[in-house]
C-alpha positions in Angstrom: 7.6 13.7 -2.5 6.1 13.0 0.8 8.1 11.1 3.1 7.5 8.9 6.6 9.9 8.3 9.2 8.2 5.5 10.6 4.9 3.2 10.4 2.7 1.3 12.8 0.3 -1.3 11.7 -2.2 -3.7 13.3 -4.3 -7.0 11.4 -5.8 -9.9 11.6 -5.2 -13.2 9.9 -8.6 -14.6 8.6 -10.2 -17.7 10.5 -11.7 -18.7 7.0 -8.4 -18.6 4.6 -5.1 -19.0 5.3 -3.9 -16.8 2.8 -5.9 -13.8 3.7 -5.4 -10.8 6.8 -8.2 -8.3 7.5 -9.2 -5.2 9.5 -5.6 -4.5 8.4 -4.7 -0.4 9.9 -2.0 1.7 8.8 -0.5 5.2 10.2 2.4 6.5 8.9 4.2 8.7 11.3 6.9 11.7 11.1 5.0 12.5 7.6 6.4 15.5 5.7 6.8 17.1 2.1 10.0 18.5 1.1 11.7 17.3 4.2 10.1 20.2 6.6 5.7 20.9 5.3 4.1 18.1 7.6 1.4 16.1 6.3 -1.2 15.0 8.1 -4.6 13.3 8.0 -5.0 12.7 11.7 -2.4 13.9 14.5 0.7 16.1 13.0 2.8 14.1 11.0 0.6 11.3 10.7 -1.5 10.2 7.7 -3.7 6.7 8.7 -4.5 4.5 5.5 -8.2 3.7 5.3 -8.8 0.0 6.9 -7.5 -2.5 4.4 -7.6 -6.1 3.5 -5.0 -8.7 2.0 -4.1 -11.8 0.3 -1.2 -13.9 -0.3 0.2 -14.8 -3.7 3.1 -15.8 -6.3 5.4 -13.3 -7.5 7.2 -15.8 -8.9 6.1 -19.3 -8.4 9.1 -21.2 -9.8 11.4 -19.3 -7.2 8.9 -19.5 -4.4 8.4 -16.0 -4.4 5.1 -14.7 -2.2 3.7 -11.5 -1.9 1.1 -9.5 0.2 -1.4 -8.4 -1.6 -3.4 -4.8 0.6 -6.1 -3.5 -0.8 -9.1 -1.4 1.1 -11.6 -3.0 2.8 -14.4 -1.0 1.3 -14.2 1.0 -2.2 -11.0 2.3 -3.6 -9.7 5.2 -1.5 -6.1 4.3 0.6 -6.0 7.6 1.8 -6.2 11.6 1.3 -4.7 13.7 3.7 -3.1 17.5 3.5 0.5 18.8 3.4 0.0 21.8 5.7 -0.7 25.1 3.1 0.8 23.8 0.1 -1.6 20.6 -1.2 -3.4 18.1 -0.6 -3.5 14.4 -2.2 -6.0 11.4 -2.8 -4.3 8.1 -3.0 -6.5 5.5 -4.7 -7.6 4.5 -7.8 -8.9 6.7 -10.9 -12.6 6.0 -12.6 -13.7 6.4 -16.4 -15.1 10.0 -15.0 -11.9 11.1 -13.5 -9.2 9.6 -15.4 -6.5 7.5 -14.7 -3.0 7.0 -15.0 -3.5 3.2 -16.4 -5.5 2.0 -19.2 -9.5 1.8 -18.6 -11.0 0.3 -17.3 -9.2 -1.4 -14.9 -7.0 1.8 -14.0 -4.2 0.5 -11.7 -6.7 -1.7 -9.8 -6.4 0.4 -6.1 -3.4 -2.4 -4.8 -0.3 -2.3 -4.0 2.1 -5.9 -3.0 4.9 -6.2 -1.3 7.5 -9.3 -1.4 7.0 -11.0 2.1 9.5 -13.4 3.8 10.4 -15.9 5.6 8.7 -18.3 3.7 8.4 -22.3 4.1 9.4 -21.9 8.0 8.0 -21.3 11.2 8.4 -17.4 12.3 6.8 -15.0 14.7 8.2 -11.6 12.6 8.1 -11.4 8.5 9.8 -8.8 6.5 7.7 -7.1 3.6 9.6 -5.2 1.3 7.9 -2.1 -0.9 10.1 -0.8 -4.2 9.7 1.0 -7.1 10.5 1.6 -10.5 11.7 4.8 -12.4 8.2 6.1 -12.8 7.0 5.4 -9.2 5.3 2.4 -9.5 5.1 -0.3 -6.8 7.2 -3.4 -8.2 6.1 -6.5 -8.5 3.0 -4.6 -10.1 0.9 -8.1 -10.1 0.4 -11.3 -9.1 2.0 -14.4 -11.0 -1.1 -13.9 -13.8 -3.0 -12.0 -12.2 -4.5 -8.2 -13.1 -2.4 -4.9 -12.4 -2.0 -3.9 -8.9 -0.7 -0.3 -8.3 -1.8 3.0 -6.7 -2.9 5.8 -8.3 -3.3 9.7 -6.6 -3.6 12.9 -7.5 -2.6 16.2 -6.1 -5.1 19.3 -5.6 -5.0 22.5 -3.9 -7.0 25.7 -4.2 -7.5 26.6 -7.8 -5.6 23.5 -9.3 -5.9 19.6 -9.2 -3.7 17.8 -11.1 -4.4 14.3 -13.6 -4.5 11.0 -11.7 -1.0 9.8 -11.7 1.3 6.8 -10.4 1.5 6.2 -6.9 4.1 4.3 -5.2 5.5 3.2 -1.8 9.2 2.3 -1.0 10.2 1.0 2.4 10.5 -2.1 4.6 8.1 -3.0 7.0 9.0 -5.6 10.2 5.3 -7.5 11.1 5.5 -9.4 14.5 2.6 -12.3 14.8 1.4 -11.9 18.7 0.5 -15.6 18.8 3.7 -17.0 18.0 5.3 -18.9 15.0 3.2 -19.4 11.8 4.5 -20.7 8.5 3.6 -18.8 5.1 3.5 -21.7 2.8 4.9 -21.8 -0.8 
């Protein structure tokens, strides 16, 4: 529905795990509905993600699979932003009082992980790679046994606001370490 022609992103790994980045920021640019309705929750065209946080996991231990794990920082809104005149949507995660598009009470636990690579060698850029399934959720949907992970939103504008529904993200996202080579670890 809505659709980005570009991203730019900024984090920090954390001094305490290995396996963790903070103060992670997102801004989608060249953001639009229907090809031509611009969506925006800052400058035209751009909708910035609330700050967010993230952990490294399995996928799929046995192929040495890792994922990145972002969730917010603080509560359970990734962002809400308006589609010039037409709507506007919440991207989070649903509560007992609101509803959700997932079971309660966990709802679709407010993540969403992407498949991450190179892994076992030293680089300076990693890939992540977003995808989804038939009914718009994020695959993988979870860690290797661990609890759901997917994004919920829904969609309101004057007079209407729709159930909490699935969320999901598709895309390929190029990270570039500033301090040089580090080694994600599988």
């Amino acid at each position: 529905m809505v659709e980005c022609s570009g991203e730019l992103n900024t984090g920090e790994l954390s001094a305490t795990n290995v396996k963790e980045v903070k103060k992670v920021l997102v801004t989608f640019v060249g953001c639009s509905a229907f090809s031509t309705v611009p969506c925006q929750n800052a400058s035209p065209g751009e909708i910035k993600l609330a700050q967010l946080k993230g952990k490294l996991g399995y996928i799929n231990k046995a192929t040495k699979e890792v994922g990145l794990l972002l969730e917010p920082a603080i509560g359970s809104l990734f962002t809400q932003f308006a589609c010039v005149g037409i709507f506007s949507v919440v991207v989070g995660k649903g509560t007992a009082g609101q509803g959700c598009a997932y079971p309660l009470p966990k709802c679709g636990g407010h993540g969403i992980i992407a498949s991450i690579t190179p892994v076992n060698q030293m680089a300076s850029s990693f890939t992540q790679q977003y995808a989804i399934n038939a009914l718009d959720e994020n695959v993988p949907d979870k860690f290797e046994g661990g609890p759901l992970k997917l994004l919920e939103s829904y969609i309101f504008n004057v007079g209407h606001t729709s159930k909490w529904s699935q969320a999901g993200l598709t895309g390929t996202i190029f990270d570039t370490h500033p301090g040089g080579p580090i080694e994600i670890k599988a």
